[in-house]
N, C-alpha and C positions, 0 to 999 in steps of 0.2 A: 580452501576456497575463500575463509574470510579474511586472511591473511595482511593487518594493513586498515581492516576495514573495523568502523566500529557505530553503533545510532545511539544517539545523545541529543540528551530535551533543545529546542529550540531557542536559539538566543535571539535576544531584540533583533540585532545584524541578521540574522536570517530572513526576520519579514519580509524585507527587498524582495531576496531569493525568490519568496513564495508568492511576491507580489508580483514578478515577474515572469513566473513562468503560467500564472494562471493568468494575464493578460498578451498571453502568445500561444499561440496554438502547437508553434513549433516546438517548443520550450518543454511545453507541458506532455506531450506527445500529443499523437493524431484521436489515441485510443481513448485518454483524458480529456480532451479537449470537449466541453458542453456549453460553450456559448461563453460569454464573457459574464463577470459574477460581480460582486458586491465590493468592490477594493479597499474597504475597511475591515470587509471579514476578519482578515489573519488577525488585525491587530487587534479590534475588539477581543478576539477569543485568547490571544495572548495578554493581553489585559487582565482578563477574568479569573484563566485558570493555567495560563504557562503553554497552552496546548496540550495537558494534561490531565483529565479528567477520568470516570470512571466507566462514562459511556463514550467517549470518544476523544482519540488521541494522534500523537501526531509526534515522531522523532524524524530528526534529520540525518542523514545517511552519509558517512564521512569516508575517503580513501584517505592514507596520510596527509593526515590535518587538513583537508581541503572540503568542504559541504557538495555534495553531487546530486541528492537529492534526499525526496523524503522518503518513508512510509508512515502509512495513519490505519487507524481501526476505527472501528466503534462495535457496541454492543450489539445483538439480533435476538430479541426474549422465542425462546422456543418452549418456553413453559412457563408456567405461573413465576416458578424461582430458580432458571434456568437460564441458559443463552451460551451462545458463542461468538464468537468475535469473528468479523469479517473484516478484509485488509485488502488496502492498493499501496500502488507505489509508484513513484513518477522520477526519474530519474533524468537529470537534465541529458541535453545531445550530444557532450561530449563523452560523457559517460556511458554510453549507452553501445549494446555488445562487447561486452567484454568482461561479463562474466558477474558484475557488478550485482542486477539484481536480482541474480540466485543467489548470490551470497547474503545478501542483504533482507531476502525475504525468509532464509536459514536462520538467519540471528533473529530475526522479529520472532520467530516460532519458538525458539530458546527461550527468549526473553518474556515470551504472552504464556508458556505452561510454566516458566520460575518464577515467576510472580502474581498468577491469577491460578484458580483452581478448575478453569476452563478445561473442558477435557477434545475442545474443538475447535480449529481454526479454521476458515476455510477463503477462497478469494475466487471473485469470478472475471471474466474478459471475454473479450469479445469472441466467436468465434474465425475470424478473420486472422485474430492478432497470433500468428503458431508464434512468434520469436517468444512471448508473454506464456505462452502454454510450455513451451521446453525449459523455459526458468522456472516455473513451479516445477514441471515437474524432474529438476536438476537437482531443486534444492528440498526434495521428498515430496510432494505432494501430491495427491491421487486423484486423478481427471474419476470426476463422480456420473455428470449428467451432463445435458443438454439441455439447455432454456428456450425455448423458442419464441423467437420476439419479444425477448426480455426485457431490451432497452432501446430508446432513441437515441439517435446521434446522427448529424447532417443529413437531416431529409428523412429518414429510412429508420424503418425496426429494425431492429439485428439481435442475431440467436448470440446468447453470452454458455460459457464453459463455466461450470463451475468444480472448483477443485477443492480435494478438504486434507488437512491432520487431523489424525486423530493425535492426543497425548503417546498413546503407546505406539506410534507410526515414527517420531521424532528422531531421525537419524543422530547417531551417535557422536 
């Protein structure tokens, strides 16, 4: 499934990427898309920390040599000295069904329990988005709950899914 595919820190040339697809609705997908944002963000935060930090972070998501999109995290304190990480992922439109972000959301969960001692990862979506719900759950992830008017987006509440890993859930 990852065949090809591999996520690596962001480089300067990337910002465009990211500058662009968060200044397009189409770009960014329908499900991403929250209003137009800060157009300095990317660069400020690559400035600072590379887009890599300990509460929140950000690789770019590669098919042979080519950048297709991202995924990011950040931390969620579920105790005093506790947390797990929760993750999206935006994959540009050409990219997009073709198996790319099960793969891609496979490696992040490789890559978030070999290098952090997180024993949870989880990501939510809308509940509208099913193509977003069969990538998690392609690439192991267990439909937990139901949120109900979780989040805003064009106009309207909407109930988001949330799905989790555990560490010992992490397909082989």
């Amino acid at each position: 499934m990852t065949e090809g595919m591999r996520l690596r820190p962001v480089t300067e040339p990337d910002l465009d990427t990211l500058d662009e697809m968060f200044a397009d609705p189409e770009q960014v997908g329908l499900f991403n898309w929250s209003g137009f944002s800060d157009p300095g963000m990317w660069r400020r935060r690559f400035t600072e920390n590379g887009l890599l930090a300990d509460d929140r972070s950000v690789l770019m998501v590669e098919v042979d040599g080519t950048a297709v999109g991202f995924v990011s995290w950040y931390r969620v304190q579920t105790g005093r000295t506790v947390h797990v990480f929760q993750f999206g992922i935006s994959l540009l439109p050409a990219a997009r069904g073709r198996g790319h972000g099960a793969a891609a959301q496979l490696l992040l969960a490789r890559y978030l329990f070999a290098h952090s001692p997180v024993n949870r990862i989880q990501a939510m979506t809308e509940a509208e988005n099913l193509v977003e719900q069969r990538s998690l759950e392609k690439a192991g992830f267990v439909r937990e709950a139901v949120l109900k008017e979780h989040t805003f987006r064009d106009g309207a509440w909407r109930d988001e899914v949330l799905y989790r890993m555990l560490r010992g859930e992490l397909p082989a």
